[in-house]
N, C-alpha and C positions, 0 to 999 in steps of 0.2 A: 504494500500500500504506500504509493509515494506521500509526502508532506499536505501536498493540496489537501488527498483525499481526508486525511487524519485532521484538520483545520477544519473541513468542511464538516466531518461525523461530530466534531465536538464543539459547532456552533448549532447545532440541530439542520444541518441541510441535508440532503438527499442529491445526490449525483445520479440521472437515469438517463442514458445515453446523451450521455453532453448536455444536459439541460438539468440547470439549476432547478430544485423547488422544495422551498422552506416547509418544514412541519406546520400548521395551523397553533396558533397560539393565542391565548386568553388571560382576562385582566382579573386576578381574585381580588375580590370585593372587599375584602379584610389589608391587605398588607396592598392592593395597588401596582404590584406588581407583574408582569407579562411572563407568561411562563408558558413551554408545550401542554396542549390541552391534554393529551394520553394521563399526562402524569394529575390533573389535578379533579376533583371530585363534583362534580354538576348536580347541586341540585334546585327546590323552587317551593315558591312560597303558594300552598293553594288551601285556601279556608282556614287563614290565622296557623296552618300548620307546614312547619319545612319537612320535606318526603322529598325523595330520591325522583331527580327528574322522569317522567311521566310520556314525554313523545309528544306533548303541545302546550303552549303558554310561554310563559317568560322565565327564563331561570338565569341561577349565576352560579359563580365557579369558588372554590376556594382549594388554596395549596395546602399541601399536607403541612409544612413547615407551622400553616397559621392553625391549623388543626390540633396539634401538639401545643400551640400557648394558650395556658386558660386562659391569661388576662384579656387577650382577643376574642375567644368562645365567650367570655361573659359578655364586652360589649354586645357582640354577635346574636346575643341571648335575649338582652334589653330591648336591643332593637326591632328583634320577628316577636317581641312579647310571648318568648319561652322561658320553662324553667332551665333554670342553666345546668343542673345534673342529670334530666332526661335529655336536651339538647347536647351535653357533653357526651354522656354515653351511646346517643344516637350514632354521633360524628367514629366515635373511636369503634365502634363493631362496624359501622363503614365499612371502614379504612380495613380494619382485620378481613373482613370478608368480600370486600374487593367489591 
């Protein structure tokens, strides 16, 4: 693997016959930050309750990084007006179970 290619796997690109094309990437609503979407958790707010995106309506994303800090899980909690240890525990069997 020459130098380009190993530049390119570790900026998130993809090289397929000579033509550049970047991973799809997403802004998590907690930290604001862009990151590949693969990696980070989609879900959405439907009847005052967050559930695991659904296949229609509005949702949003959040990184695992912000998933692991409560003090973020609790704003996070205030603001969809959850309790913040079914809301925590929700997020983290998520994460374990993919």
């Amino acid at each position: 693997m020459e130098l380009q290619q190993r530049v390119n796997l570790f900026l998130g690109i993809i090289t397929m016959n000579s033509t550049i094309k970047k991973k799809p990437t997403r802004m998590c609503i907690s930290c604001r930050q862009k990151i590949v979407r693969i990696t980070m958790v989609r879900l959405q707010q439907k009847e005052n309750k967050i559930l695991t995106y659904q296949g229609s309506g509005r949702s949003f994303y959040l990184c695992h990084k912000c998933i692991d800090d409560e003090k973020k899980i609790r704003r996070l909690s205030k603001r969809f007006k959850e309790d913040f240890r079914q809301f925590n525990k929700f997020l983290k069997e998520l994460v374990e179970n993919g």
